[in-house]
MIDOSE-1310 file (N, C-alpha, C; in nm, 2 decimals, decimal comma, always signed):
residues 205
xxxx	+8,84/+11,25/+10,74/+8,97/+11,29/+10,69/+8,96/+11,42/+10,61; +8,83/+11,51/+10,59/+8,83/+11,59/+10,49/+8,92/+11,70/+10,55; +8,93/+11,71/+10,70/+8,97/+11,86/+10,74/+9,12/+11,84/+10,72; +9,20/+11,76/+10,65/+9,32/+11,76/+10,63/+9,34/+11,73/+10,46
xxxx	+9,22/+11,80/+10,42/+9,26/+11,86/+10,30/+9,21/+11,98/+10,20; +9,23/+12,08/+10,31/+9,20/+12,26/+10,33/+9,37/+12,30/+10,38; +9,40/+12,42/+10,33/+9,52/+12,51/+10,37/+9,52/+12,49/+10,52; +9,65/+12,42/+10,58/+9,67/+12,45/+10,74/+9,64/+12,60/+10,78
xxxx	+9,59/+12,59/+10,89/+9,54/+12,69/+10,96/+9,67/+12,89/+10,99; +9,81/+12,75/+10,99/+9,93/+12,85/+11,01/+10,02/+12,87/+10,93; +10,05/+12,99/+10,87/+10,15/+13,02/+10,77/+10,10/+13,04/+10,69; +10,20/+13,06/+10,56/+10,15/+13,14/+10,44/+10,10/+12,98/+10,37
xxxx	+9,91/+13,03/+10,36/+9,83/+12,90/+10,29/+9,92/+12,89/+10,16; +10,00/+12,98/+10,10/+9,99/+12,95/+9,94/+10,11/+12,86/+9,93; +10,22/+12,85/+10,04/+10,37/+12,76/+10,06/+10,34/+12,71/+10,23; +10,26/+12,64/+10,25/+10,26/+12,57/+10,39/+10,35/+12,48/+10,37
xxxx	+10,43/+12,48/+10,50/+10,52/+12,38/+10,54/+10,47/+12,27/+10,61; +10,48/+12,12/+10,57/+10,42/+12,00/+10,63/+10,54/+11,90/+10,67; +10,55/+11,89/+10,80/+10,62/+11,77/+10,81/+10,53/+11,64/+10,86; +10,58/+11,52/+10,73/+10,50/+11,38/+10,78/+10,66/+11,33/+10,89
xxxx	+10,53/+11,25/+10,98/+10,63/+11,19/+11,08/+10,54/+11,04/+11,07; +10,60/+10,92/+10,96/+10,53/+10,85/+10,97/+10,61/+10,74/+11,05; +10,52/+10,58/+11,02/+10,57/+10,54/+11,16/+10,41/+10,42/+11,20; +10,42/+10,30/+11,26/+10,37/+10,22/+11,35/+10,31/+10,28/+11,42
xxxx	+10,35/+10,33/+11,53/+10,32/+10,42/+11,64/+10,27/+10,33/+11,74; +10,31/+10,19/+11,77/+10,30/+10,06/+11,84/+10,29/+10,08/+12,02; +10,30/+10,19/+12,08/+10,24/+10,30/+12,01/+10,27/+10,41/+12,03; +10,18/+10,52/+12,04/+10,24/+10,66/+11,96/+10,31/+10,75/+12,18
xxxx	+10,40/+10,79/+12,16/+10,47/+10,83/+12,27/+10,55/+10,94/+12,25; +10,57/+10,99/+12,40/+10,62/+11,09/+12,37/+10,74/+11,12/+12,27; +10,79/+11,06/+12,28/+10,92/+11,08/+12,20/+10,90/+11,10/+12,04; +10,78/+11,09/+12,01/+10,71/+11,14/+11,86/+10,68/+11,28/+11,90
xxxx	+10,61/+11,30/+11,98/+10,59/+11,45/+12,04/+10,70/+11,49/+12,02; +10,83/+11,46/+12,10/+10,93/+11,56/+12,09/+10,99/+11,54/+11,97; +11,01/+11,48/+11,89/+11,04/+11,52/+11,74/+10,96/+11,62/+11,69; +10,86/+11,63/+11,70/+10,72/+11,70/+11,61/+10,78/+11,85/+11,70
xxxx	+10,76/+11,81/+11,83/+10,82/+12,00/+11,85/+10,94/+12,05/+11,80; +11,02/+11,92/+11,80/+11,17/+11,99/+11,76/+11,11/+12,04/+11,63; +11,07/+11,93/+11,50/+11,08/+11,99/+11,37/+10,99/+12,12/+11,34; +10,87/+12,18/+11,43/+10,83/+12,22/+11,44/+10,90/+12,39/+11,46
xxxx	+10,96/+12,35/+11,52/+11,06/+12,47/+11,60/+11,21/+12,52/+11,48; +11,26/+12,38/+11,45/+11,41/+12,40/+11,40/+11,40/+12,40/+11,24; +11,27/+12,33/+11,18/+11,22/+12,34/+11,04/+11,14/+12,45/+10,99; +11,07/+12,50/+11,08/+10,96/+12,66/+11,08/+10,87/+12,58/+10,98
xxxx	+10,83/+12,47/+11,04/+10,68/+12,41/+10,98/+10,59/+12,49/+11,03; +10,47/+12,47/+10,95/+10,32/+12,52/+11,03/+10,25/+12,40/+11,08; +10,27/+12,26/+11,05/+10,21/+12,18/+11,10/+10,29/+12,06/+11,08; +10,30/+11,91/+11,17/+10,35/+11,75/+11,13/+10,23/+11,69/+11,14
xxxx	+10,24/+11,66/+11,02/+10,09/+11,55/+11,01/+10,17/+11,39/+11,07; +10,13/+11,35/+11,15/+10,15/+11,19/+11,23/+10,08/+11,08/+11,14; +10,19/+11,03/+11,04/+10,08/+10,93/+10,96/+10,11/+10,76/+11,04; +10,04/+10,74/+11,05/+10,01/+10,60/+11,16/+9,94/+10,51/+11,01
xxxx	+10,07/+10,40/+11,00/+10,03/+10,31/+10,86/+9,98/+10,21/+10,93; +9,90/+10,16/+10,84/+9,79/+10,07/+10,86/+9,92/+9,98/+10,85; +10,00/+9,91/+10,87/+10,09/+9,83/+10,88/+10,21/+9,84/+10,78; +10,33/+9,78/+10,89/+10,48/+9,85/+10,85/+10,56/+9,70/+10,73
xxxx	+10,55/+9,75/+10,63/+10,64/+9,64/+10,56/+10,77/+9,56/+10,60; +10,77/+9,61/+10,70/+10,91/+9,59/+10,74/+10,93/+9,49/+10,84; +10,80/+9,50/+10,92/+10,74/+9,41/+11,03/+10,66/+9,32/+11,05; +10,62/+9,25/+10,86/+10,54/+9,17/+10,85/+10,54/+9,05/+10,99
xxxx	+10,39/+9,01/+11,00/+10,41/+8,88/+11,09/+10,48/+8,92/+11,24; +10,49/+9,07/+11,28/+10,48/+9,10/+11,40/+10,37/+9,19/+11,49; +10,33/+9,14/+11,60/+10,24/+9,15/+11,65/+10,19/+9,29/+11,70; +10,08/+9,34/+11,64/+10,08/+9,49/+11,59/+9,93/+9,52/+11,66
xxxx	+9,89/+9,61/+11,75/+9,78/+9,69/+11,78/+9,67/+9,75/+11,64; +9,57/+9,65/+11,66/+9,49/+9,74/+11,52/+9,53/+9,89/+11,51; +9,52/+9,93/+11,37/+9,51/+10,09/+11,36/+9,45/+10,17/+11,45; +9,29/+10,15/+11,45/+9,23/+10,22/+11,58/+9,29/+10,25/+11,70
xxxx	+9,35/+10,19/+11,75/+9,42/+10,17/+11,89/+9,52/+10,27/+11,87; +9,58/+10,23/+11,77/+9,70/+10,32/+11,77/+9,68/+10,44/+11,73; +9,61/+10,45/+11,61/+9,56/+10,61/+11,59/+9,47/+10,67/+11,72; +9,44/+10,63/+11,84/+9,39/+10,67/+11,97/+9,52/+10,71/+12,07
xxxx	+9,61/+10,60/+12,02/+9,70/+10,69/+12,12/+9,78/+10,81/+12,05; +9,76/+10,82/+11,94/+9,83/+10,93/+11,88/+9,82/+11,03/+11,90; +9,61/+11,06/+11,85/+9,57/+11,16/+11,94/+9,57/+11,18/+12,10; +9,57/+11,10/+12,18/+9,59/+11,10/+12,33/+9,77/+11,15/+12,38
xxxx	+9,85/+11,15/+12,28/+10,00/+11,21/+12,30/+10,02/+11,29/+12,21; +9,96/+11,34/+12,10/+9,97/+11,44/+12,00/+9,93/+11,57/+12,14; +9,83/+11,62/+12,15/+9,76/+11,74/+12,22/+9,84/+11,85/+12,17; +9,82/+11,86/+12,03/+9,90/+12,02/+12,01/+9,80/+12,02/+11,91
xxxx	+9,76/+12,21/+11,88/+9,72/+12,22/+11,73/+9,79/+12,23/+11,61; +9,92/+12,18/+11,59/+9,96/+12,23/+11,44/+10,05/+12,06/+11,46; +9,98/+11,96/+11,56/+10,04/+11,85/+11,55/+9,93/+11,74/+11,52; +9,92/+11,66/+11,40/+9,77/+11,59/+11,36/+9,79/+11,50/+11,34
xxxx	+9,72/+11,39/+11,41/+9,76/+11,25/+11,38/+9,68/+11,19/+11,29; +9,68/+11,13/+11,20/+9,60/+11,02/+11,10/+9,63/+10,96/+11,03; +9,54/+10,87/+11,02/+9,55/+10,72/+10,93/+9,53/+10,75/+10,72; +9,61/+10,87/+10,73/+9,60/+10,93/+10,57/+9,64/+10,82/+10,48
xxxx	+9,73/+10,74/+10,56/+9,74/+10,59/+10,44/+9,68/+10,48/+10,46; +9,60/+10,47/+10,55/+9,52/+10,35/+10,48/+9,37/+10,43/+10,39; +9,36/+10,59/+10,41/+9,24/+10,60/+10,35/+9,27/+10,63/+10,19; +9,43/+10,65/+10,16/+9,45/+10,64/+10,04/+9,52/+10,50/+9,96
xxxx	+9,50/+10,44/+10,07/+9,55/+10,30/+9,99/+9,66/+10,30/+9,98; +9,78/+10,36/+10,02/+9,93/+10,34/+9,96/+10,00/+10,25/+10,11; +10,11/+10,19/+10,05/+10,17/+10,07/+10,14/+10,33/+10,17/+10,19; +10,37/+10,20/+10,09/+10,46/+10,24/+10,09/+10,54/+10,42/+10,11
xxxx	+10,61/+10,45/+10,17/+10,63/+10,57/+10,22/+10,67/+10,66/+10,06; +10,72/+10,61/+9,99/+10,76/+10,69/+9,82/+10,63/+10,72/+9,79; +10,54/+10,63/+9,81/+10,41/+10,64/+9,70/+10,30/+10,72/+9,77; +10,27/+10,74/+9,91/+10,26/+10,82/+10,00/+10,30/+10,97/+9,99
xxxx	+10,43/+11,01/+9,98/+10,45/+11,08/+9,94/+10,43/+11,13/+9,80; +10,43/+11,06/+9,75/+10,44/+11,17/+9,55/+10,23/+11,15/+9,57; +10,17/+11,08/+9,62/+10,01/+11,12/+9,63/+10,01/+11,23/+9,71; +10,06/+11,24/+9,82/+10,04/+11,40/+9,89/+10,09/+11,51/+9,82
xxxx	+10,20/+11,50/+9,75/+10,24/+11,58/+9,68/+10,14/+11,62/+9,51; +10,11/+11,52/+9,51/+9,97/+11,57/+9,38/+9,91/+11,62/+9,44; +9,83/+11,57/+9,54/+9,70/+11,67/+9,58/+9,73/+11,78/+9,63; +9,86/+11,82/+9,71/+9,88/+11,96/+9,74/+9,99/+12,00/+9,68
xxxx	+9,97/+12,04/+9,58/+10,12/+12,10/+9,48/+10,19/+12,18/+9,52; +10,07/+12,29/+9,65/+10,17/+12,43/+9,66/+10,21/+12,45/+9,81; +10,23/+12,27/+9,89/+10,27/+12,28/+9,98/+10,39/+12,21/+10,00; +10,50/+12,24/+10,06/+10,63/+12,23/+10,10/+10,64/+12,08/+10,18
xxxx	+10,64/+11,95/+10,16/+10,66/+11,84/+10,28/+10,82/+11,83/+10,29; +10,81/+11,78/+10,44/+10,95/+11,72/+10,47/+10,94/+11,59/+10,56; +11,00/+11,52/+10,50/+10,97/+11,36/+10,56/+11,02/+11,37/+10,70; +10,98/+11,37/+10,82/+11,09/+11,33/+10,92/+11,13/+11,22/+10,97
xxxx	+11,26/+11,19/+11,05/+11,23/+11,02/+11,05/+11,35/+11,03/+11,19; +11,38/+10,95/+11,22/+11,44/+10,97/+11,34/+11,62/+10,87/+11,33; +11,71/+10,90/+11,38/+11,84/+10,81/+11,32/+11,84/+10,71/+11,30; +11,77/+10,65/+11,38/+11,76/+10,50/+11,35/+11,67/+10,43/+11,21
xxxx	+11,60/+10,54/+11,21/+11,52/+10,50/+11,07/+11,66/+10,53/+10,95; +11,76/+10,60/+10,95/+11,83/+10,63/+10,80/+11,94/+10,55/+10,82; +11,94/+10,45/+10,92/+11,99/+10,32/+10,92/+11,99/+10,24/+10,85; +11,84/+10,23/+10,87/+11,77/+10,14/+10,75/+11,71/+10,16/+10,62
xxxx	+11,70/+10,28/+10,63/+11,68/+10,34/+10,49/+11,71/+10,25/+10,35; +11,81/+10,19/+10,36/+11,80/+10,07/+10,23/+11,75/+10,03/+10,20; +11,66/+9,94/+10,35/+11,58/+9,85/+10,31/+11,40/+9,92/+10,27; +11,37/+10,04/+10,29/+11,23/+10,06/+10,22/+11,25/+10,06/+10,11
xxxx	+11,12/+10,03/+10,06/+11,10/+10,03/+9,89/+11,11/+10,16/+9,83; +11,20/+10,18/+9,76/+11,21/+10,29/+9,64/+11,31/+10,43/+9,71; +11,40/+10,39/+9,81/+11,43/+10,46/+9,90/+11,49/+10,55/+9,87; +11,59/+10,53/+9,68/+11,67/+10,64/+9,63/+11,58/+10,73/+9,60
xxxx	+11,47/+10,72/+9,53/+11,37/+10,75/+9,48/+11,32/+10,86/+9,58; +11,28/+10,82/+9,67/+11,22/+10,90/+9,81/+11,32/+11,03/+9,84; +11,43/+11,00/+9,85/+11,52/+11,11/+9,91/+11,57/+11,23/+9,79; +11,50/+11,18/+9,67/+11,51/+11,28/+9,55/+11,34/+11,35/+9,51
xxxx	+11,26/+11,27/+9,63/+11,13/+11,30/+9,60/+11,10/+11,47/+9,68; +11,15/+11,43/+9,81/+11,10/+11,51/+9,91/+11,23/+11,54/+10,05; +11,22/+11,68/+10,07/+11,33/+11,67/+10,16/+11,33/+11,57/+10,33; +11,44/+11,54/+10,37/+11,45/+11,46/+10,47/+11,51/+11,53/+10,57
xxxx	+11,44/+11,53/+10,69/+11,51/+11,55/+10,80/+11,52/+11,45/+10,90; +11,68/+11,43/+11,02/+11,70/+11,32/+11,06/+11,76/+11,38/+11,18; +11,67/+11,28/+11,27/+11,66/+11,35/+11,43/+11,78/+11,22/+11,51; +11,85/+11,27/+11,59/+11,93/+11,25/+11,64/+11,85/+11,14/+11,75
xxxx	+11,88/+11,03/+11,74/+11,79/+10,92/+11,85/+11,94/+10,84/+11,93; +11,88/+10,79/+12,09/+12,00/+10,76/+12,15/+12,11/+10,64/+12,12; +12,23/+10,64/+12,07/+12,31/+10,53/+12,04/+12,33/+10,53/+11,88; +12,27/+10,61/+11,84/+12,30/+10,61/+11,66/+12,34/+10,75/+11,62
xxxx	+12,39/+10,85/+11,67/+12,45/+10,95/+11,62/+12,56/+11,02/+11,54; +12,68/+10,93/+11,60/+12,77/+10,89/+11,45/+12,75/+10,80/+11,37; +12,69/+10,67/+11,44/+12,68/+10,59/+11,29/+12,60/+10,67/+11,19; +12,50/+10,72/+11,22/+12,37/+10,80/+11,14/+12,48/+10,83/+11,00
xxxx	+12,54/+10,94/+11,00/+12,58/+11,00/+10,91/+12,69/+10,93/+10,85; +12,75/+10,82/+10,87/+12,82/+10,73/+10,80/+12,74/+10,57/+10,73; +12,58/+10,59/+10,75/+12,48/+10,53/+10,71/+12,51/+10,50/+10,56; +12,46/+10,39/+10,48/+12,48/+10,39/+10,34/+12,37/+10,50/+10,29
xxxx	+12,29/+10,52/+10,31/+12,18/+10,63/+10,23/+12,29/+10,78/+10,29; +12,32/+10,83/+10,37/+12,43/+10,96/+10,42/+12,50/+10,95/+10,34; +12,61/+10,86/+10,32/+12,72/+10,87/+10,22/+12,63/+10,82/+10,05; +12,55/+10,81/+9,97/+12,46/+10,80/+9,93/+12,43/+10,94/+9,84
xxxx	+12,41/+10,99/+9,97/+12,35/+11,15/+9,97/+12,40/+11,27/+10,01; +12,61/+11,24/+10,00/+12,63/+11,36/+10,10/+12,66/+11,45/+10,06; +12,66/+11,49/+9,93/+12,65/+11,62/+9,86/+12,53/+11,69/+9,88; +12,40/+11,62/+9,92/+12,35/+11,71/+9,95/+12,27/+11,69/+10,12
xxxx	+12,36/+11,70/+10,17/+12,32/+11,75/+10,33/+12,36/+11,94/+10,39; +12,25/+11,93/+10,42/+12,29/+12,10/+10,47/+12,34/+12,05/+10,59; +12,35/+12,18/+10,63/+12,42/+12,24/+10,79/+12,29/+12,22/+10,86; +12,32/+12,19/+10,99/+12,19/+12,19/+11,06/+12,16/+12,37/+11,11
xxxx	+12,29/+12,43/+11,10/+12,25/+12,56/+11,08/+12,15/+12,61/+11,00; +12,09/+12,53/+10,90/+12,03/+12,58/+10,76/+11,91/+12,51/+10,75; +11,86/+12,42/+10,86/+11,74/+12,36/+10,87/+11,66/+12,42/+10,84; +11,61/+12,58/+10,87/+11,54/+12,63/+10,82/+11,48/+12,67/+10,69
xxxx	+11,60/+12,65/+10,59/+11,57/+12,67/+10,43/+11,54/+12,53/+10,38; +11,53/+12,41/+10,47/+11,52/+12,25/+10,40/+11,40/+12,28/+10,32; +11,28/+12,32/+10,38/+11,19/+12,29/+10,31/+11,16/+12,36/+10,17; +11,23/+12,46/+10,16/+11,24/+12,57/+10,05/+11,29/+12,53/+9,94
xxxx	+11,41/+12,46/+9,95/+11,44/+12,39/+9,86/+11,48/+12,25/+9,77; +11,50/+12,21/+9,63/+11,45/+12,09/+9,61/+11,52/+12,00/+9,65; +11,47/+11,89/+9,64/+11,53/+11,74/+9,66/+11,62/+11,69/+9,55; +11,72/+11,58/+9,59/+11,74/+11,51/+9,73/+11,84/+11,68/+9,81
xxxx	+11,74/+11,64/+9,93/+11,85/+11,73/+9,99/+11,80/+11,70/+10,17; +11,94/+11,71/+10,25/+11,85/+11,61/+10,39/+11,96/+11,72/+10,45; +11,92/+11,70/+10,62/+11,99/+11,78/+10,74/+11,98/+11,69/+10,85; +12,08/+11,68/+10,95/+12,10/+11,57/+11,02/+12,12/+11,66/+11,20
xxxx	+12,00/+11,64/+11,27/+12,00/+11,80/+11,36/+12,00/+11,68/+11,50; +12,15/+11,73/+11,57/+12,17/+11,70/+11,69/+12,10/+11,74/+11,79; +11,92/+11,70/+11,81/+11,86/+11,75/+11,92/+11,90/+11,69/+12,06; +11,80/+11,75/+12,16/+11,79/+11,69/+12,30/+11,76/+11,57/+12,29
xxxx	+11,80/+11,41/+12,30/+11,79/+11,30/+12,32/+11,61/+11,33/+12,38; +11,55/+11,17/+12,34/+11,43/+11,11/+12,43/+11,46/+11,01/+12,42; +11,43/+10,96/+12,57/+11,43/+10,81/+12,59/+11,32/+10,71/+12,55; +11,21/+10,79/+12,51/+11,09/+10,68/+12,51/+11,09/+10,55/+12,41
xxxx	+11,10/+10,46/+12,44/+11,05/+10,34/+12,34/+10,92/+10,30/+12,33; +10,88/+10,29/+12,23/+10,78/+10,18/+12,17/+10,75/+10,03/+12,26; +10,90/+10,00/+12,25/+10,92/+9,80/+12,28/+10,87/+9,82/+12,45; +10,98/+9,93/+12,53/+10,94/+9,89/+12,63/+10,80/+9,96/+12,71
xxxx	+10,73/+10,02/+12,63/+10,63/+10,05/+12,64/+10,50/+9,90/+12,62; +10,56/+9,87/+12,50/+10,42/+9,81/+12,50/+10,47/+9,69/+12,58; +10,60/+9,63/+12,66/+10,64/+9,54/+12,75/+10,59/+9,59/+12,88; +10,55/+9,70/+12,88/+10,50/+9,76/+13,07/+10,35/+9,76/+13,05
xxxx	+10,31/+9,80/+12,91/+10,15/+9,79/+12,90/+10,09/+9,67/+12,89; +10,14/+9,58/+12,83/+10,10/+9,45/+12,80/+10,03/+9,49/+12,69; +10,11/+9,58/+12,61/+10,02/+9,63/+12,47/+10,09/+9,49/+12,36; +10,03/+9,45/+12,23/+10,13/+9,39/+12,18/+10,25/+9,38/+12,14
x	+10,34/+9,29/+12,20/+10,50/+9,32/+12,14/+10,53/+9,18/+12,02
């Protein structure tokens, strides 16, 4: 784990931009790739760290690929350099995505994160633990996933939070400035799922 805690390799070391794209990764597929290039591209990150939780609170008691496996396919569909997959929470012990963040945020003070999450995640956004908390921690960006694009922004955490949503025109200043503050960016749709992936692999569902 130590080489992901030195200045990323791209951009200004003294304000690096990080986007976490956390997540199961049940497992990890393209359609995590293509968020990571979009936020890559539409955020002016230097790098998305892929954090792969040692298990999702959410999904207790459902049938889950050890970490190893899944942090294997991460790296096997990550293949980019400023895209890094790891198991950064189970080597820090946190359960939770709030507490996750405010530890990354101690250890690197002078770096910029932005949570990414995809529409269907700010659906549910209620139900993680400390979730008001989270969106006043660190900025949010929310990727347009198929069948949830208007509900997305009529979400209870959206209305919640709508004083402070930018323009997706302005994605590029999210990370610059403070929290709560979120952008809601109508990309190219991916089809890929998780479920029917691991239903063609006979991975566990």
């Amino acid at each position: 784990m130590s080489h992901l805690f030195a200045p990323p390799p791209h951009g200004d070391r003294r304000r690096a931009r990080i986007g976490l794209l956390g997540g199961s990764f049940n497992p990890a597929h393209e359609g995590h790739r293509h968020i990571s290039l979009m936020a890559l591209r539409r955020l002016a990150l230097d790098q998305v760290w892929w954090l792969v939780s040692p298990g999702n609170p959410l999904k207790t008691g459902q049938p889950m690929a050890p970490l190893a496996e899944r942090l294997a396919t991460a790296h096997r569909e990550a293949q980019h350099p400023r895209m890094v997959p790891t198991d950064l929470e189970a080597a820090l012990g946190t359960r939770y995505t709030y507490d996750t963040v405010r530890v990354l945020q101690l250890r690197f003070p002078r770096v910029r994160f932005v949570w990414l999450m995809g529409a269907d995640n700010m659906m549910q956004l209620p139900r993680w633990e400390a979730w008001d908390a989270l969106m006043k921690t660190v900025p949010v960006a929310v990727f347009d996933r198929p069948q949830y694009s208007l509900v997305t922004v009529r979400a209870q955490a959206a209305r919640r939070f709508a004083a402070h949503r930018l323009p997706a025109r302005a994605a590029r200043r999210l990370a610059d400035g403070p929290p709560p503050a979120w952008v809601f960016l109508p990309i190219r749709r991916h089809g890929a799922s998780a479920t029917a992936i691991r239903e063609g692999r006979g991975w566990p569902a």
